[in-house]
C-alpha positions in Angstrom: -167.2 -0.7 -147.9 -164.7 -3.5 -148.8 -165.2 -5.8 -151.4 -166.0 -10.0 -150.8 -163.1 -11.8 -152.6 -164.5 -15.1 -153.3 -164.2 -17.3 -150.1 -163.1 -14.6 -147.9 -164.5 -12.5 -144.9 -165.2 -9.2 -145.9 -162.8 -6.6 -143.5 -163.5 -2.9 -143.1 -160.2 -0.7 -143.5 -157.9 -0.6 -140.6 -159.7 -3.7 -139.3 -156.6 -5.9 -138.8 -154.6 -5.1 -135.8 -151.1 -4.4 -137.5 -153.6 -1.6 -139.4 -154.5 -0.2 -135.8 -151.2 -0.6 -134.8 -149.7 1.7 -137.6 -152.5 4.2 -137.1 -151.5 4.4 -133.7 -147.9 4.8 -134.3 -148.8 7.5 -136.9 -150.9 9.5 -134.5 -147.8 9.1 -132.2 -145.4 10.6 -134.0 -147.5 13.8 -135.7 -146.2 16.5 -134.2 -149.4 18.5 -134.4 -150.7 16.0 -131.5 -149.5 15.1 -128.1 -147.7 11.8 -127.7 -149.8 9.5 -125.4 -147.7 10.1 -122.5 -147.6 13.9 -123.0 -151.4 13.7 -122.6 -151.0 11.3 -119.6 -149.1 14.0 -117.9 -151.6 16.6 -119.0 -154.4 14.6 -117.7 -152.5 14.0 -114.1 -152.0 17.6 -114.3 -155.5 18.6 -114.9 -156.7 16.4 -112.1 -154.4 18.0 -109.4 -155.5 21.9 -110.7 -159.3 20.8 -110.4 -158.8 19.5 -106.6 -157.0 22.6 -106.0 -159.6 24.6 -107.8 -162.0 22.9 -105.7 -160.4 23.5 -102.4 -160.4 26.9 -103.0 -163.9 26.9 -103.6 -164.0 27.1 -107.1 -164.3 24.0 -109.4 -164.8 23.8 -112.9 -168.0 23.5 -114.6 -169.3 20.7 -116.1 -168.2 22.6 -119.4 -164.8 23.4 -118.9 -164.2 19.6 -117.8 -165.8 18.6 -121.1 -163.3 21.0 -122.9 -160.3 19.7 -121.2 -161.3 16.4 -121.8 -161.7 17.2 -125.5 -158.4 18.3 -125.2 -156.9 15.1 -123.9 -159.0 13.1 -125.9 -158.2 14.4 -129.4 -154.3 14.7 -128.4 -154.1 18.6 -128.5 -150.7 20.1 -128.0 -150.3 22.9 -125.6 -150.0 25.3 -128.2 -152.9 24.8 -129.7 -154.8 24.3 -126.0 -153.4 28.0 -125.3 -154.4 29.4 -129.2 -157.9 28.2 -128.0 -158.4 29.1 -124.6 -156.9 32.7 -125.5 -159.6 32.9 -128.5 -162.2 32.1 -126.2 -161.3 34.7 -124.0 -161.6 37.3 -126.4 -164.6 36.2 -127.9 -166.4 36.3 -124.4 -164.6 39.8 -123.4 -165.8 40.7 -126.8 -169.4 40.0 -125.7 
């Protein structure tokens, strides 16, 4: 927790917006994450390979939704989505 300076608010860490802001741009440009657009695209793509899935009578579970969200949400790159999805396999072959 921050410390009170006499006569002054006391502020959390990365409370001031140019904080947030450089946070932002540092998640941006870490090349072990998607930029923001990259997973705008993902997402657009996801939702078009669901409704397809679903018109062929097979839609994602509530889980694999969840894990593609996670995906988007946390910035993965496509590597790392296909290091995953390829462990998972295995592991459930495995079983």
């Amino acid at each position: 927790m921050a410390r009170q300076r006499r006569g002054q608010p006391v502020m959390e860490p990365g409370a001031l917006p140019v904080e947030r802001e450089l946070a932002a741009l540092a998640r941006e440009l870490d090349p072990s994450r998607l930029s923001s657009a990259d997973v705008a695209q993902a997402r657009q793509r996801r939702i078009a390979a669901m409704r397809l899935q679903e018109i062929e009578g097979n839609p994602l579970d509530a889980e694999q939704v969840a894990m593609f969200e996670m995906f988007e949400r946390e910035a993965w790159t496509h590597e790392r989505r296909l290091a995953y999805l390829l462990a998972r396999a295995r592991s459930r072959a495995a079983e």
